[in-house]
C-alpha positions as CSV (number, residue, x, y, z in Angstrom):
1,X,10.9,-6.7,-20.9
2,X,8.8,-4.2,-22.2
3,X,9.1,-1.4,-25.1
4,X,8.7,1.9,-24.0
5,X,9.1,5.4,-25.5
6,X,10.5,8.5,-23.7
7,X,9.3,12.2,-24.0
8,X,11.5,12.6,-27.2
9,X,9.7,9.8,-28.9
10,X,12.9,7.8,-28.9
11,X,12.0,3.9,-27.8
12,X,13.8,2.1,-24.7
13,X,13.6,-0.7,-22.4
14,X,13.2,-1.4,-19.0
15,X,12.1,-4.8,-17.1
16,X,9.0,-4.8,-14.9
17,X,10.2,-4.3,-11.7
18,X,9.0,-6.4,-8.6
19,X,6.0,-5.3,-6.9
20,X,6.6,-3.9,-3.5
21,X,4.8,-2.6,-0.5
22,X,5.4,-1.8,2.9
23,X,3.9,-4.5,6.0
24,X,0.5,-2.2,6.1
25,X,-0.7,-1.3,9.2
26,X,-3.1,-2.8,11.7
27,X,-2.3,-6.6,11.6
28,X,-1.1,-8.9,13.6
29,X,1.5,-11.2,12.8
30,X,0.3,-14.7,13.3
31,X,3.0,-17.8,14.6
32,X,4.4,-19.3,11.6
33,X,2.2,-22.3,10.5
34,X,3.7,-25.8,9.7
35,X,5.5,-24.8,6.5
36,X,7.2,-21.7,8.9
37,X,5.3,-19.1,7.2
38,X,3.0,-16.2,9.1
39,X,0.3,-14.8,7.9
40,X,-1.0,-10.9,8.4
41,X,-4.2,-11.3,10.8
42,X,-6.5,-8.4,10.4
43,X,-9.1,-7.1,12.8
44,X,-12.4,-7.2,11.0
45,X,-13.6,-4.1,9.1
46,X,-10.1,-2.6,8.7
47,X,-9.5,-1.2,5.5
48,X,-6.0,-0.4,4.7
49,X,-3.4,-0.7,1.7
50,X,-1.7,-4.3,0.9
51,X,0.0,-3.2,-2.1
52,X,-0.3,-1.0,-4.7
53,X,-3.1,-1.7,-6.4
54,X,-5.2,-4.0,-3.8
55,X,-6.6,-2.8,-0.4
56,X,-7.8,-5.1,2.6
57,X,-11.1,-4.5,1.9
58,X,-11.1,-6.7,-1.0
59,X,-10.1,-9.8,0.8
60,X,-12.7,-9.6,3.8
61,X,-15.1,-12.5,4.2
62,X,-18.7,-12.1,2.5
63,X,-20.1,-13.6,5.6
64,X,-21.0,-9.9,6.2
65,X,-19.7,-10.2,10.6
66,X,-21.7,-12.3,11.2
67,X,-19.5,-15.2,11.8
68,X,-15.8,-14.2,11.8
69,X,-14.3,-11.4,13.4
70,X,-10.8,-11.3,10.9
71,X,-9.3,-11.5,8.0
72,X,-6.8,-13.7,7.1
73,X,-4.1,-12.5,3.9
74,X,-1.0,-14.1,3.1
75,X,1.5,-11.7,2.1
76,X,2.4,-14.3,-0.7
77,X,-0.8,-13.9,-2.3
78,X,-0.5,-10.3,-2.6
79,X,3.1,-10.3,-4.2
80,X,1.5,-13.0,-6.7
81,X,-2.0,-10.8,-7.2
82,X,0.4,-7.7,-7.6
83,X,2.6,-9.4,-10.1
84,X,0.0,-10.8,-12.0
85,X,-1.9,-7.2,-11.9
86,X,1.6,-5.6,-13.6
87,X,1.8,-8.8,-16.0
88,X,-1.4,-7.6,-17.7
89,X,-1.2,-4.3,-17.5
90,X,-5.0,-3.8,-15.9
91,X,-7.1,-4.0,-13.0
92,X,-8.2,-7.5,-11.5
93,X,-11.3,-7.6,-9.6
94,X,-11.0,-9.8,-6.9
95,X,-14.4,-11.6,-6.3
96,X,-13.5,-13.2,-3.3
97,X,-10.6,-13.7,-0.9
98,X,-10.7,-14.8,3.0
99,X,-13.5,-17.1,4.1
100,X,-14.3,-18.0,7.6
101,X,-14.9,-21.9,8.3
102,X,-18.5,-21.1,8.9
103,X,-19.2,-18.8,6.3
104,X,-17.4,-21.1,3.8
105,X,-19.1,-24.5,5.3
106,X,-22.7,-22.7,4.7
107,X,-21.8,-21.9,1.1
108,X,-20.4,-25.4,0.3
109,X,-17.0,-24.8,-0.1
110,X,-14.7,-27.2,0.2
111,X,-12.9,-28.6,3.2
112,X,-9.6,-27.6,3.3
113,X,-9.7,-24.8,1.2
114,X,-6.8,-22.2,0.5
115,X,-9.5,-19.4,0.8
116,X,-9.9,-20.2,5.0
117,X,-5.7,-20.3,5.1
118,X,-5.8,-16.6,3.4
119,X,-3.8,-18.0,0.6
120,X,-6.5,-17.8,-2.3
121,X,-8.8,-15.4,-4.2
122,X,-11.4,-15.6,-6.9
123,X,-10.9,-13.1,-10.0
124,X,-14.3,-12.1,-12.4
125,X,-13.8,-11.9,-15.3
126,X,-15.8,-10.3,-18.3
127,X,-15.8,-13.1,-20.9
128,X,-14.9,-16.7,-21.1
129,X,-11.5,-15.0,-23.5
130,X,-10.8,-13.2,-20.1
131,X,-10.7,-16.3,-18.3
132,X,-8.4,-18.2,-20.6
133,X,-6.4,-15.5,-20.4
134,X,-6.0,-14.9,-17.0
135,X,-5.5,-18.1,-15.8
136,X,-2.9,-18.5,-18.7
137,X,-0.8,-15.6,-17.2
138,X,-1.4,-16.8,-13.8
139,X,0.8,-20.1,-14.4
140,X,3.5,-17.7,-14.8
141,X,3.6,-16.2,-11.5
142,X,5.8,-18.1,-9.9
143,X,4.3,-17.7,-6.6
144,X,1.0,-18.9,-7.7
145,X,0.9,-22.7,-6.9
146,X,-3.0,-23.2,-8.1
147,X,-5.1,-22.0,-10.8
148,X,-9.0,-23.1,-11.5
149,X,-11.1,-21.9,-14.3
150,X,-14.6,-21.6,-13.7
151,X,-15.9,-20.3,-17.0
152,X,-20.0,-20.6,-15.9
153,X,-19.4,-17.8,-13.5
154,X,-16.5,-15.7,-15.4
155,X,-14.1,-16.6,-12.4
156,X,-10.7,-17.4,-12.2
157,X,-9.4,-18.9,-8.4
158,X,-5.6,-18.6,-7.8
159,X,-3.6,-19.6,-4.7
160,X,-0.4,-19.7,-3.5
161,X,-0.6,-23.5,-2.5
162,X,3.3,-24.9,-2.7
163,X,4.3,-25.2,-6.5
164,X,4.7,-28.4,-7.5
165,X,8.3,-28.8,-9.7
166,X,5.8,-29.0,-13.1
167,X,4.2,-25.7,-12.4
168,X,0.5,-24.5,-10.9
169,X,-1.6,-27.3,-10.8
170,X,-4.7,-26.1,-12.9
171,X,-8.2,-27.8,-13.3
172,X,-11.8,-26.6,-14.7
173,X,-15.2,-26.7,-13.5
């Protein structure tokens, strides 16, 4: 819950409500995957809304086209971004989202990773009190299943990985 004061002064409450959006435009709904979820599939370059505070744009591959020709986004992600956006009351700045095997082999990701499934992103931060806090709310979100601190470049990765019963697993490099 939070406090809240009308026009007259006079204090009330009200509970965050759930983030919502429509299905934006332009994507294509993939087959559900193994775990019977679908993901939106985005033509590359398309910018459009995903929610109310995070655009399409944000979660494009920084492979620049030259290697993938989509974007991946699971709408899960979103939700949990959105949620965890309203949670702490400011602006996150994604740093990445979607990566293309290719792109993501070059820069030495890892195999495997959420961030080629369109189920992760990478939030900067401004100082290492940003990151603690960040990730901290981000174990909340229920629908956030991973959380990684990575205070040497002011980044915090979530992803939407099944929650194990104990909450997020969390880890920091």
């Amino acid at each position: 819950m939070m406090d809240d004061f009308n026009s007259e002064g006079s204090q009330q409450s009200h509970v965050l409500s759930q983030p919502s959006w429509n299905t934006p435009p332009g994507y294509t709904r993939t087959d559900p995957g193994p775990d019977g979820e679908v993901l939106w599939l985005y033509p590359k370059g398309l910018d459009t809304t995903l929610s109310n505070d995070f655009t399409l744009g944000a979660f494009h591959c920084p492979c620049g086209d030259k290697t993938c020709t989509h974007t991946l986004v699971h709408p899960r992600l979103v939700l949990a971004l959105q949620t965890l956006r309203m949670m702490l009351g400011r602006p996150l700045a994604l740093a990445a989202g979607f990566h293309c095997k290719p792109w993501h082999r070059l820069a030495g990701g890892r195999p495997r990773s959420y961030h080629t499934r369109g189920m992760a992103a990478d939030i900067r931060c401004g100082s290492l009190e940003e990151v603690a806090e960040l990730a901290g709310a981000a174990q909340q979100v229920r629908q956030i299943g991973g959380v990684g601190r990575y205070p040497a470049r002011l980044t915090v990765h979530l992803d939407v990985r099944p929650r194990p019963r104990g909450g997020a697993v969390c880890w920091m490099e």
